[in-house]
gemmi code that builds the backbone of each chain (N, CA, C; Angstrom):
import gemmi

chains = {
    "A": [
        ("UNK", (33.956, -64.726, -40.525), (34.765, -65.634, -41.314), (33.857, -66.485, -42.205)),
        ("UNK", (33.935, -66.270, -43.368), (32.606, -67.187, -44.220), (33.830, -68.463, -44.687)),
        ("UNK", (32.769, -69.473, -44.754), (32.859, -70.975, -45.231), (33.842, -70.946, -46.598)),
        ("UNK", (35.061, -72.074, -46.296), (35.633, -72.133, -47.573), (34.771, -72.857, -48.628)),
        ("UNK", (34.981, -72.723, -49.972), (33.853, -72.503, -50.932), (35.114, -74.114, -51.883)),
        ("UNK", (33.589, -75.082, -51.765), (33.755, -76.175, -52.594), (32.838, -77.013, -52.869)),
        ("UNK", (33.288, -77.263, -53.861), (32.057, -77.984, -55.069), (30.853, -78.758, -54.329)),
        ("UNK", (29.402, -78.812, -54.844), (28.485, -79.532, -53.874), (28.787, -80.699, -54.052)),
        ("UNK", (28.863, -80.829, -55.461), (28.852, -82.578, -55.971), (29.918, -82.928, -56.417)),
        ("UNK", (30.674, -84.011, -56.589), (31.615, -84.559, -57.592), (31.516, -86.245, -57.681)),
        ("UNK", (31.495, -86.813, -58.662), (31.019, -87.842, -58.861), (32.185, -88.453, -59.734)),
        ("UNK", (32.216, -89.965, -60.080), (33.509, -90.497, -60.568), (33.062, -92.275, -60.818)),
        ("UNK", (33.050, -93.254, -61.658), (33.162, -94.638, -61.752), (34.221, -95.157, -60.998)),
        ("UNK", (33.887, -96.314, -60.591), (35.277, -97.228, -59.302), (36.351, -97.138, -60.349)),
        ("UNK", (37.231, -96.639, -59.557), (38.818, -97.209, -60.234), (39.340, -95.723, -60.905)),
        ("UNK", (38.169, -94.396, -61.156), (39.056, -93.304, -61.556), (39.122, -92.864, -60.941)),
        ("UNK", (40.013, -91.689, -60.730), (40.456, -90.620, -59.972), (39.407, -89.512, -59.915)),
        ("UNK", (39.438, -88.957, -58.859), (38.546, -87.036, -58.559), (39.220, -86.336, -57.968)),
        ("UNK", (39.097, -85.288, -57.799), (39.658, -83.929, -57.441), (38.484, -83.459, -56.831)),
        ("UNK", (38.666, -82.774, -55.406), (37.759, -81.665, -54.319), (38.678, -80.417, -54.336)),
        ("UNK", (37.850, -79.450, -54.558), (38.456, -78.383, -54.794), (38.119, -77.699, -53.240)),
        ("UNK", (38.642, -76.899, -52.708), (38.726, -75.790, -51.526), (39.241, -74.406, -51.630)),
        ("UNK", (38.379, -73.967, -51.959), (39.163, -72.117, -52.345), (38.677, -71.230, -50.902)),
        ("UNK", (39.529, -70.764, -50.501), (39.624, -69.889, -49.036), (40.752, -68.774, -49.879)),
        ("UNK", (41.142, -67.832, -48.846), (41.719, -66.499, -49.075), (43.280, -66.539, -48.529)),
        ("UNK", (44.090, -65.771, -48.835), (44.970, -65.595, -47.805), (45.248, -65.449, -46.686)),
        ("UNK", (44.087, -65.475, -45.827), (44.069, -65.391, -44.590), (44.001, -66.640, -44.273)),
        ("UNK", (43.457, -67.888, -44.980), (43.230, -68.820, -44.142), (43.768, -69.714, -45.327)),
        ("UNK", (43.450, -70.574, -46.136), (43.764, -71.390, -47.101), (45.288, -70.566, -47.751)),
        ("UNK", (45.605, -69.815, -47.943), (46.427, -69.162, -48.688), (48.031, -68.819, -48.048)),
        ("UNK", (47.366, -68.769, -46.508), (48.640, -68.387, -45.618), (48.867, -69.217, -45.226)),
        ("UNK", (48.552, -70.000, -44.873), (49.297, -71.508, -44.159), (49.196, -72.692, -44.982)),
        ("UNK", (50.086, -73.714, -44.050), (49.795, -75.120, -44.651), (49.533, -75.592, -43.385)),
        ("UNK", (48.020, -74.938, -42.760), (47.541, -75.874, -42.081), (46.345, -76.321, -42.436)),
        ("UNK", (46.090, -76.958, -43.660), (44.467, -77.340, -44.818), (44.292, -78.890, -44.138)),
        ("UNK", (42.800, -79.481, -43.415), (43.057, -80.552, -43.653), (41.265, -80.837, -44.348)),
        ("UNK", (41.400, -82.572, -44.778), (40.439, -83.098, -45.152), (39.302, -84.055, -43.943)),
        ("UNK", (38.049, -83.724, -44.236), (37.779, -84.965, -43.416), (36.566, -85.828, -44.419)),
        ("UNK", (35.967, -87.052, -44.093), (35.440, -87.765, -44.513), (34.047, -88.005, -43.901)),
        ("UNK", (32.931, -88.170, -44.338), (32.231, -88.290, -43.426), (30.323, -88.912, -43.828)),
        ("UNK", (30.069, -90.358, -43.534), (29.560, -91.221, -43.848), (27.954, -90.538, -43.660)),
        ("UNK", (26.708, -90.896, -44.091), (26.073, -90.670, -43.185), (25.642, -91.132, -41.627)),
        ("UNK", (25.323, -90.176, -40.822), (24.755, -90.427, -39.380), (25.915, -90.802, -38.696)),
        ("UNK", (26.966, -90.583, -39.184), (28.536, -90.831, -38.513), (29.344, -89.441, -38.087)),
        ("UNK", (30.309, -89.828, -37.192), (30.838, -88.584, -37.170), (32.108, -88.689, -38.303)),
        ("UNK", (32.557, -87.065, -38.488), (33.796, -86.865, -39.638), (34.999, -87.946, -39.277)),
        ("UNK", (35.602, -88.033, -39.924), (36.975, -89.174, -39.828), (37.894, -87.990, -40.734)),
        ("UNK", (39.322, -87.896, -39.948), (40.462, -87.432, -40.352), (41.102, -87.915, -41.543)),
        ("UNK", (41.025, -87.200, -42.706), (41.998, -87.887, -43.868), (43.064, -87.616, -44.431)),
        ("UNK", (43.409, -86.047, -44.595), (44.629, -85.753, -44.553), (44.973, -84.140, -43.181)),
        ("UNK", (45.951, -84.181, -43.369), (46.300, -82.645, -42.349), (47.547, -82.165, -42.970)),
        ("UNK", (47.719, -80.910, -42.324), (48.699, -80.155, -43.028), (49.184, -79.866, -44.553)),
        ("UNK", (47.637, -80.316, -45.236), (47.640, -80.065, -46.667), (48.091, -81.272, -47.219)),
        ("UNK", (48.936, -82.398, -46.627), (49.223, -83.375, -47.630), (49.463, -84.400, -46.686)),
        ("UNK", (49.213, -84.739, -45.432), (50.208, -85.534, -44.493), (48.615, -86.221, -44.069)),
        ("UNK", (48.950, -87.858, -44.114), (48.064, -88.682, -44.691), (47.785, -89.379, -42.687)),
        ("UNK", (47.040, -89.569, -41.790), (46.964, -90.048, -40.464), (47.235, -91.450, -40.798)),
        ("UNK", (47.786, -92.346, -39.601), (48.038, -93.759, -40.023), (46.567, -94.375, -40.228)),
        ("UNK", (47.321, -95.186, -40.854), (45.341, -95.913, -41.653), (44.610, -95.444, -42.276)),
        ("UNK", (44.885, -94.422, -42.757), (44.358, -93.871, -44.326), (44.833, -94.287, -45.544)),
        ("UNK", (43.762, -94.807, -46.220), (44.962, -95.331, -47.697), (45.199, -94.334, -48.650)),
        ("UNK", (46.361, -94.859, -49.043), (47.372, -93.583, -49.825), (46.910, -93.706, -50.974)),
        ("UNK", (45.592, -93.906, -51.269), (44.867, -93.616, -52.473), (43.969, -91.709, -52.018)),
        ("UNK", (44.167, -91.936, -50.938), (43.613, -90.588, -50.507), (45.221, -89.275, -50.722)),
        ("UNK", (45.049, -88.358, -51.360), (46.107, -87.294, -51.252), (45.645, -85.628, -51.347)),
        ("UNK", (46.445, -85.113, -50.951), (46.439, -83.372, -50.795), (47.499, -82.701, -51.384)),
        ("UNK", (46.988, -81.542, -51.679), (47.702, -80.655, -52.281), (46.992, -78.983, -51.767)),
        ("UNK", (48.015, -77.989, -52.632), (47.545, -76.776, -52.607), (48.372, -75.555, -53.372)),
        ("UNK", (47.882, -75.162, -53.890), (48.262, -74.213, -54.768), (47.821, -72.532, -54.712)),
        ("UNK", (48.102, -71.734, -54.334), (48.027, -70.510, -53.677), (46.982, -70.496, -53.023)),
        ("UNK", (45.449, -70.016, -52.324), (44.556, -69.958, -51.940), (43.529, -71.537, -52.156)),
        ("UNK", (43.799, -72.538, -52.779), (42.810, -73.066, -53.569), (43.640, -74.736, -52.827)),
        ("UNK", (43.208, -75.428, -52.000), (43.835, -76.440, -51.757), (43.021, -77.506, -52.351)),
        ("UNK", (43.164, -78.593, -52.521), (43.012, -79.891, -53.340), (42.683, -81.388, -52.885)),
        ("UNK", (41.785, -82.418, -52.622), (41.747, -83.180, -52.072), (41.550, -84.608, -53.350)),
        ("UNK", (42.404, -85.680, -53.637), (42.479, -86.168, -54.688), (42.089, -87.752, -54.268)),
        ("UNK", (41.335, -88.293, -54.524), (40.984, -89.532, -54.889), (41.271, -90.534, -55.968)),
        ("UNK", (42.259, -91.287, -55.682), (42.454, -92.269, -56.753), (41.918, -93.619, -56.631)),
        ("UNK", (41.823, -94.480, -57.631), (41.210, -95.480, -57.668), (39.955, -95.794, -57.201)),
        ("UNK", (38.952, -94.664, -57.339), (37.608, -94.442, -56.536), (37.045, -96.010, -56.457)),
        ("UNK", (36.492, -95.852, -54.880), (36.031, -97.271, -54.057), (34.624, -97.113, -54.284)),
        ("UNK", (33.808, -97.964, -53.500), (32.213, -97.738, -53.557), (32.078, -96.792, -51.966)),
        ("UNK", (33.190, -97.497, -51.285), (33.215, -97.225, -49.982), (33.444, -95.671, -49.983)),
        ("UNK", (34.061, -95.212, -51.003), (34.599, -93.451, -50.520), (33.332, -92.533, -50.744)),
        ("UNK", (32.106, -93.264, -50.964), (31.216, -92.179, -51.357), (31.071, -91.889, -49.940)),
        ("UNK", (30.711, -90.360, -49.774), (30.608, -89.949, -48.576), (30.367, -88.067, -48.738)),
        ("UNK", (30.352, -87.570, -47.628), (30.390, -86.369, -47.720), (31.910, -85.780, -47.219)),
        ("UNK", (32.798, -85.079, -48.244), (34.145, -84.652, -47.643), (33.830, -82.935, -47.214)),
        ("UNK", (35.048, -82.579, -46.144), (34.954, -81.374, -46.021), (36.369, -81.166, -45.785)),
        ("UNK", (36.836, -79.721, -46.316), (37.918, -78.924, -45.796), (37.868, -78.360, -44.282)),
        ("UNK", (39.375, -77.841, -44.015), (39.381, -76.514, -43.235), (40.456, -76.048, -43.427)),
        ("UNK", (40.488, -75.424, -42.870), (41.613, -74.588, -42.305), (42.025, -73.683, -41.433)),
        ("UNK", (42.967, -73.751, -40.686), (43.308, -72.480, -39.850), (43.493, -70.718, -40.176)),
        ("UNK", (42.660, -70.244, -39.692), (42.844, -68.946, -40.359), (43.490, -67.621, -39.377)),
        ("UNK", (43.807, -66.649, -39.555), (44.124, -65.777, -39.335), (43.291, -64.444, -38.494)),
        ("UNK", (42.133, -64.777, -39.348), (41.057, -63.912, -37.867), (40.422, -64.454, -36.759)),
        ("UNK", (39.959, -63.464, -35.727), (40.069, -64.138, -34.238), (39.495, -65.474, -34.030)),
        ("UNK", (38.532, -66.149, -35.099), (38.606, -67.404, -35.224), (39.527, -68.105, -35.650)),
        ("UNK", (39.802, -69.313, -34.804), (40.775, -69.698, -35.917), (40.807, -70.972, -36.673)),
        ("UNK", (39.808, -71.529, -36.970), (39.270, -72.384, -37.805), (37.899, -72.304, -38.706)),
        ("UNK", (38.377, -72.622, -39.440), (36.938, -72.361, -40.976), (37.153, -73.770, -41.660)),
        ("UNK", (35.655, -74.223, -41.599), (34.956, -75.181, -42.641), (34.521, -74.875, -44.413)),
        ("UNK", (35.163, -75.619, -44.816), (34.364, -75.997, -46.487), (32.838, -76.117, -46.087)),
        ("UNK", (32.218, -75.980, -47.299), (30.913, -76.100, -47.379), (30.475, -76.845, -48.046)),
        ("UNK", (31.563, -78.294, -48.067), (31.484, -80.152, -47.962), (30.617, -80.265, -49.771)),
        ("UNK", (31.320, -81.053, -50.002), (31.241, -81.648, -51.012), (30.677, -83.382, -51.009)),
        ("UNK", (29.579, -83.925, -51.601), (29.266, -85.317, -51.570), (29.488, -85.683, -52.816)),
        ("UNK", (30.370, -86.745, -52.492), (30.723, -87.811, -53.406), (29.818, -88.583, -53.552)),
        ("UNK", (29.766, -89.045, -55.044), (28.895, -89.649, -55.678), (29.804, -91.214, -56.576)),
        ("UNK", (30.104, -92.321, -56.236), (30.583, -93.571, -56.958), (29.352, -94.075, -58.053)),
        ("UNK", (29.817, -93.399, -59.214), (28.869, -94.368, -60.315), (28.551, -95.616, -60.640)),
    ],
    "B": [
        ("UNK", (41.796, -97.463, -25.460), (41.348, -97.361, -27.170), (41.103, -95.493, -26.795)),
        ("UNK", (41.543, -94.494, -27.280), (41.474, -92.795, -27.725), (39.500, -92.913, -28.150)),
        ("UNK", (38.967, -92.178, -27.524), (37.801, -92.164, -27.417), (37.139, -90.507, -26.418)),
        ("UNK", (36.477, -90.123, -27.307), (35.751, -89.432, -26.622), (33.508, -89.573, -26.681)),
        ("UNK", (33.340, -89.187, -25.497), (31.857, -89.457, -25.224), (31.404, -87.914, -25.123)),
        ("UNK", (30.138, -87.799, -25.845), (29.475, -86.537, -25.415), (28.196, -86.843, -25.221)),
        ("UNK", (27.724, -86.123, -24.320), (27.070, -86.295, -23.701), (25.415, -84.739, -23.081)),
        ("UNK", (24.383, -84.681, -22.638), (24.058, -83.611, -22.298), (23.139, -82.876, -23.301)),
        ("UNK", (22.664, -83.175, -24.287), (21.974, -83.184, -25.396), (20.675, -83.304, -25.076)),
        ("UNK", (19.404, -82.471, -26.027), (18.509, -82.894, -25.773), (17.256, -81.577, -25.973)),
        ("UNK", (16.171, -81.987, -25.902), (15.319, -80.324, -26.207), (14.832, -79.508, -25.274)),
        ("UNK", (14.905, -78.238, -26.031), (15.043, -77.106, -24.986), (14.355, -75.864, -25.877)),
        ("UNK", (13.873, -75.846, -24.752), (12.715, -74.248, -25.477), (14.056, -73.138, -26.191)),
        ("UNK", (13.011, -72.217, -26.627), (14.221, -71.091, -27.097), (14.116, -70.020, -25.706)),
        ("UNK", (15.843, -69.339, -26.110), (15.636, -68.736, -24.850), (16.491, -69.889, -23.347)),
        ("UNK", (16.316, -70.645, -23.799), (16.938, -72.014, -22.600), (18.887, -72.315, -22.602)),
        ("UNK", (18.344, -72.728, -21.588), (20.310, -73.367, -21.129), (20.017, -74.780, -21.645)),
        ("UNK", (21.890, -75.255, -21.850), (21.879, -76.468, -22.100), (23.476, -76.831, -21.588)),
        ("UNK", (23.718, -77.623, -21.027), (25.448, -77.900, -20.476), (25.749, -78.897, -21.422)),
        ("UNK", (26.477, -79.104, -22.103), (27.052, -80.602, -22.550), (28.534, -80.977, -22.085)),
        ("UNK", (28.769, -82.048, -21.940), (29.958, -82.524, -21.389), (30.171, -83.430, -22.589)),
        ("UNK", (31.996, -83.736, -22.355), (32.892, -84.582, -23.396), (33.702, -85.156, -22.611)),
        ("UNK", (33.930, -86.290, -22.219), (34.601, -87.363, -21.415), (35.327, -88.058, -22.532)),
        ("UNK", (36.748, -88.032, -21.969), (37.939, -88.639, -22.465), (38.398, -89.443, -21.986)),
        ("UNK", (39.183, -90.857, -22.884), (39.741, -91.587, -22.250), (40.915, -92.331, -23.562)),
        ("UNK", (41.784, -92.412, -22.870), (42.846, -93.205, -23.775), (43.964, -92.046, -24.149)),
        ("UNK", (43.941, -91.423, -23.841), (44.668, -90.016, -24.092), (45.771, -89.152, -22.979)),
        ("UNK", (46.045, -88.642, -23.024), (46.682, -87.523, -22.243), (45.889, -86.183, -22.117)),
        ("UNK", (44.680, -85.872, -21.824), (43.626, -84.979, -22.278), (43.829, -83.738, -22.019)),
        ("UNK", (45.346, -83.593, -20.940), (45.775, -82.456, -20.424), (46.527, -81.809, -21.548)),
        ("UNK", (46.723, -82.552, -22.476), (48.110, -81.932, -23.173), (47.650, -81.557, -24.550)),
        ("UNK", (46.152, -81.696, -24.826), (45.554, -81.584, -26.005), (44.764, -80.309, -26.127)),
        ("UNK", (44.607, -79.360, -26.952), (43.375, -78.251, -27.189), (42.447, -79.149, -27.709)),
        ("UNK", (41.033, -78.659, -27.436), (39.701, -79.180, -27.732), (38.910, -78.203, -28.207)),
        ("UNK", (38.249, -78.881, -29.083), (37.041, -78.305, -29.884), (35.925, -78.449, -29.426)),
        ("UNK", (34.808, -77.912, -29.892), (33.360, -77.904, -30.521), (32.864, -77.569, -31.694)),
        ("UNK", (32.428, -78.241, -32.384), (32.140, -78.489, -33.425), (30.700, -78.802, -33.907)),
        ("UNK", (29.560, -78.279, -34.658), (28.373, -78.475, -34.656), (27.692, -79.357, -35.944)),
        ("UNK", (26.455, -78.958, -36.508), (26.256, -79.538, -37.896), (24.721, -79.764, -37.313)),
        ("UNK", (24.354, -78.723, -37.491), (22.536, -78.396, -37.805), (22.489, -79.678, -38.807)),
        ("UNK", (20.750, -80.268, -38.759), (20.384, -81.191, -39.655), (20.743, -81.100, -41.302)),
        ("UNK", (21.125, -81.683, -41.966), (21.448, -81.853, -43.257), (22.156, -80.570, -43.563)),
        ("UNK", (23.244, -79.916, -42.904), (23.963, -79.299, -43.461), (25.192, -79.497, -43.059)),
        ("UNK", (26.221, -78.569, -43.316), (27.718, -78.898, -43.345), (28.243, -78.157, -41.779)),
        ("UNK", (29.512, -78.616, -41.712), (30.102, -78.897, -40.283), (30.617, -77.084, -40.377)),
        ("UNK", (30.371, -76.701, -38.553), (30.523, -75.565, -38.234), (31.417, -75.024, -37.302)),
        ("UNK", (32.367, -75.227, -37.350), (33.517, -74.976, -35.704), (32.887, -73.800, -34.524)),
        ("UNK", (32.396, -74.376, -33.471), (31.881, -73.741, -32.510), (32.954, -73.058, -31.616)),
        ("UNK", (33.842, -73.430, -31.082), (34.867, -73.459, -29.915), (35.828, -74.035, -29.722)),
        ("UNK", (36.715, -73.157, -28.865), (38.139, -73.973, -28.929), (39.102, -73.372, -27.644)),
        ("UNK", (39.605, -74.298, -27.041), (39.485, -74.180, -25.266), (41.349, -74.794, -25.537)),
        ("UNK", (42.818, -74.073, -25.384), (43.514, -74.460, -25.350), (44.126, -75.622, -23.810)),
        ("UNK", (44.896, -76.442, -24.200), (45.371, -77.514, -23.061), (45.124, -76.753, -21.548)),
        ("UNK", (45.588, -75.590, -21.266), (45.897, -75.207, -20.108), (44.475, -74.139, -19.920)),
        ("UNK", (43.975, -73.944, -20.765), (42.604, -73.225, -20.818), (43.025, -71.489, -20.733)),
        ("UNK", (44.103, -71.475, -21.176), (44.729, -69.957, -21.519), (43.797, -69.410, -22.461)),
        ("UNK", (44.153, -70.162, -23.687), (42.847, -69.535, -24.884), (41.975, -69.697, -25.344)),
        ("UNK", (40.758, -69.427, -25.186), (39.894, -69.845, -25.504), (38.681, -68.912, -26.805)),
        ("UNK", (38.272, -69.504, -27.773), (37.680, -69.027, -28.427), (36.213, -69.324, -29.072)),
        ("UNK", (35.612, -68.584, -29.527), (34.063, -68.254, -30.164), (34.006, -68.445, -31.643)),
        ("UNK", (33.344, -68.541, -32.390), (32.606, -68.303, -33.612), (31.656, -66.929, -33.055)),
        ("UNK", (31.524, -66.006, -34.492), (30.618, -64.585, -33.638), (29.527, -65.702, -33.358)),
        ("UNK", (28.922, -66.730, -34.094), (27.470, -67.062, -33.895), (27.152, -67.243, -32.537)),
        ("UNK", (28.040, -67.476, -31.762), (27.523, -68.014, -30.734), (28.436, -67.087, -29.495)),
        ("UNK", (29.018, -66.078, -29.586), (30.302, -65.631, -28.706), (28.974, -64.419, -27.770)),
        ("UNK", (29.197, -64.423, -26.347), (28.043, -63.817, -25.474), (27.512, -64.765, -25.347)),
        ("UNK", (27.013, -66.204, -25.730), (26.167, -67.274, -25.022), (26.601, -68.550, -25.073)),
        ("UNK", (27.581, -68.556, -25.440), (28.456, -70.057, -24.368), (29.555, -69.784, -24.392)),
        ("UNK", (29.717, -71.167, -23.709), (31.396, -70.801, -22.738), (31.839, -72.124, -22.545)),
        ("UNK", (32.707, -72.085, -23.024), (33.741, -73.640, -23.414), (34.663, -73.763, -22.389)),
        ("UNK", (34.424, -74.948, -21.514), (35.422, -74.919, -19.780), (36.306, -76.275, -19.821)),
        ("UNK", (36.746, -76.473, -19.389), (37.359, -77.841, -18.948), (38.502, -78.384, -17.965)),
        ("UNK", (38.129, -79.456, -17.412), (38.278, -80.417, -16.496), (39.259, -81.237, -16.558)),
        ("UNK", (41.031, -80.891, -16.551), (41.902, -81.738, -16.968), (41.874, -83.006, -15.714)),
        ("UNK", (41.490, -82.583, -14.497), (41.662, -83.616, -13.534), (40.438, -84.525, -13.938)),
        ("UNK", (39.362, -84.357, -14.463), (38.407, -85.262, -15.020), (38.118, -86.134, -16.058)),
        ("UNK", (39.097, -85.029, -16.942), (39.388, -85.302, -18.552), (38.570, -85.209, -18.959)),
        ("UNK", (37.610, -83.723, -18.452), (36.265, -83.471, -19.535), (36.382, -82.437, -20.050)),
        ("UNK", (35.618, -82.095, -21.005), (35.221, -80.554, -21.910), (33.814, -80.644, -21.756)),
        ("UNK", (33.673, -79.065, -21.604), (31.691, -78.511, -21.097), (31.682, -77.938, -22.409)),
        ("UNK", (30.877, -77.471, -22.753), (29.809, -76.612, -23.508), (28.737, -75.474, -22.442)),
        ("UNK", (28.704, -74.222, -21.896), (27.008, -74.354, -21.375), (27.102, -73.507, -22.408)),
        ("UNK", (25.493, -73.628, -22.715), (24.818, -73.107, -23.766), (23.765, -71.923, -23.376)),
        ("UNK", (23.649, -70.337, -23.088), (22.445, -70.086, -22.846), (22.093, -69.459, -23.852)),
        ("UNK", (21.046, -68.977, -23.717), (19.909, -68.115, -24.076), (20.110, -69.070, -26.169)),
        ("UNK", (19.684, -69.938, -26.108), (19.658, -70.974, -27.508), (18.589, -70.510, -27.891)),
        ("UNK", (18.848, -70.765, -29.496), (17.851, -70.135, -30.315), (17.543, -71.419, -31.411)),
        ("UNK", (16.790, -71.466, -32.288), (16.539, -72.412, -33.253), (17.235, -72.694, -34.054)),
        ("UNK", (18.336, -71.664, -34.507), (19.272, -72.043, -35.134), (20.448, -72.598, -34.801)),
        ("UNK", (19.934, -72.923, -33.581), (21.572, -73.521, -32.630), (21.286, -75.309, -32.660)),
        ("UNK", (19.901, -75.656, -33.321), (19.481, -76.799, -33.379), (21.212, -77.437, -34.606)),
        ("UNK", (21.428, -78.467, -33.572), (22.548, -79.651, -33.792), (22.772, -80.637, -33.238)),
        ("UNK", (23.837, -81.372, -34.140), (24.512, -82.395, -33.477), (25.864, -81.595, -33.100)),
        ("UNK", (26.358, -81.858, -31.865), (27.322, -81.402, -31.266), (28.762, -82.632, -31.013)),
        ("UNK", (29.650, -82.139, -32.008), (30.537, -82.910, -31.179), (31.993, -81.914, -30.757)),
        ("UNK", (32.897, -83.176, -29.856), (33.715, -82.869, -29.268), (34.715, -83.278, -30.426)),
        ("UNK", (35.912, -82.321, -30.309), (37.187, -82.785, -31.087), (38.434, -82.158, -30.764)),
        ("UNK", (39.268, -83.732, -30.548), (40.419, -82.986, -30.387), (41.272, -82.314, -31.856)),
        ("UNK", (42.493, -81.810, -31.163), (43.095, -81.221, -32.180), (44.220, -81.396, -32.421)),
        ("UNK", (45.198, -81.966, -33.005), (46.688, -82.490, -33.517), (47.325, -80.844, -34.250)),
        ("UNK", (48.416, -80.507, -34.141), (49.076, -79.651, -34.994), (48.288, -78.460, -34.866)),
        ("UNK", (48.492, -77.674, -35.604), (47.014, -76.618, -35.547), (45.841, -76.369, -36.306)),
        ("UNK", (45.804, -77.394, -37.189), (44.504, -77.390, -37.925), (44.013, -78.564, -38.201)),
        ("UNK", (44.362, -80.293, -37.488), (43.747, -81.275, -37.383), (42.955, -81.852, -36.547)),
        ("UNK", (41.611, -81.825, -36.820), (40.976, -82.185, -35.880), (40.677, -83.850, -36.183)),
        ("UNK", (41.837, -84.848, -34.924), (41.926, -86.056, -35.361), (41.196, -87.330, -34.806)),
        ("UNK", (40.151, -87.122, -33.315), (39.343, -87.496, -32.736), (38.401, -87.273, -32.222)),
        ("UNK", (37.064, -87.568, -32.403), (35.588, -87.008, -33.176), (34.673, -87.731, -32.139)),
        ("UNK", (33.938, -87.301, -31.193), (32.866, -88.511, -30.577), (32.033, -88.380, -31.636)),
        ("UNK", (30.909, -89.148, -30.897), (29.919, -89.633, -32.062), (28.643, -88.560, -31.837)),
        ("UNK", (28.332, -87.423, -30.686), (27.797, -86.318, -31.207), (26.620, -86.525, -30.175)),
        ("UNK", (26.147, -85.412, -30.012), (24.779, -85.292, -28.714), (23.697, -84.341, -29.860)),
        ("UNK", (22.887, -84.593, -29.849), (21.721, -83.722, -30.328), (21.229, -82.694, -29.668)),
        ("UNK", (21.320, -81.851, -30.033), (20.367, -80.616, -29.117), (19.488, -79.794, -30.324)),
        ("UNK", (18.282, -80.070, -29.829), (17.304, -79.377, -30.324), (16.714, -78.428, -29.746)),
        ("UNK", (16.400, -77.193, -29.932), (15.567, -75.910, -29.811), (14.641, -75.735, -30.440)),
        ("UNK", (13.280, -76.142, -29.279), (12.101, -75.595, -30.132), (11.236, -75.601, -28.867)),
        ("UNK", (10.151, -74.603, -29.596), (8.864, -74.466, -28.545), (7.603, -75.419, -28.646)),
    ],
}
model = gemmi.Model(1)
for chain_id, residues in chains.items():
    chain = gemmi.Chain(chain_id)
    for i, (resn, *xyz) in enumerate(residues, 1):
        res = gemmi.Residue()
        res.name, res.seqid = resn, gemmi.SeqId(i, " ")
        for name, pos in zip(("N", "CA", "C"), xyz):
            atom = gemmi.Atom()
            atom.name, atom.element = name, gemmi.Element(name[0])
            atom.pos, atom.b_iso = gemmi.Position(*pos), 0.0
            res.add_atom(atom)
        chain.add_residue(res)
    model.add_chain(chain)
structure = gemmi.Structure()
structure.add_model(model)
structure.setup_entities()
């Protein structure tokens, strides 16, 4: 099962919006809506940010959102903080005898 | 307070065993599937294992499937790891995670180190 495939870097000034891209296959990103996001500081462990492709855990701010569009799911940042720089990662549940697959994490960069 | 501890970490020749344990508390730990989850130095997160509530199903990544074995302890409220025959590329931080729905992993300890080297 190879790593869902997303951007190394994405970078943004406080207050605009970004987009994390996650492209996986039909087996895993494509067939379900089970995509989630996590967050993850350095020397910390990951923190939960969205699940089921769009469904936000309590105490996440709803500046954080998800999406997905055939194979290719979406992780959207609005009003970029100083605080959101971090390293994000996908997953998803997949279809072969594993049944979870990691992005290959994207670090945010606040200008 | 929902918390998990891991624990059991630490260096080990190649070729070596390693057990790690995950102690729960604040939870219902019986009623949850659990993970393992890795992340070698400066790279990205790797799903190791996955041990359902009742320990019916349990599963591998190929990387590691023939040398560990993911157990657990609902009367204890723990999750194992043993690790044998480790190689250098098994060098990580290890954590425990539970799992919400079927693809959220929504509580994360803070991770045991295990290093492999001679």
């Amino acid at each position: 099962q190879s790593a869902l495939t997303q951007p190394a870097s994405v970078s943004g000034s406080p207050g605009q919006s970004i987009t994390i891209s996650c492209t996986g296959t039909s087996s895993d990103v494509g067939g379900y809506n089970y995509v989630s996001w996590y967050q993850q500081h350095p020397g910390k462990a990951p923190k939960l940010m969205i699940y089921e492709v769009s469904n936000r855990p309590s105490g996440v701010p709803d500046r954080f959102s998800g999406s997905k569009s055939g194979n290719t799911a979406s992780l959207t940042i609005s009003g970029l903080q100083a605080e959101d720089e971090a390293d994000y990662y996908c997953s998803s549940y997949t279809s072969s005898s594993t049944p979870y697959v990691f992005g290959t994490g994207t670090k945010v960069t606040v200008l | 307070e929902v918390q998990l501890v891991e624990s059991g970490g630490g260096l080990v020749k190649p070729g070596g065993s390693l057990r790690l344990s995950c102690a729960a508390s604040g939870f219902t730990f019986s009623s949850y599937s659990m993970n393992w989850v890795r992340q070698a130095p400066g790279k990205g997160l790797e799903w190791v294992s996955s041990i359902s509530s009742s320990s019916s199903y349990i599963y591998y990544a190929d990387s590691v499937k023939g040398r560990f074995t993911i157990s657990r302890d609902n009367a204890k409220n723990s999750l194992y790891l043993q690790m044998n025959s480790l190689r250098a590329e098994d060098t990580a931080v290890y954590y425990c995670a539970r799992v919400i729905s079927l693809d959220a992993f929504d509580i994360w300890g803070q991770g045991t180190m295990v290093t492999v080297s001679s």
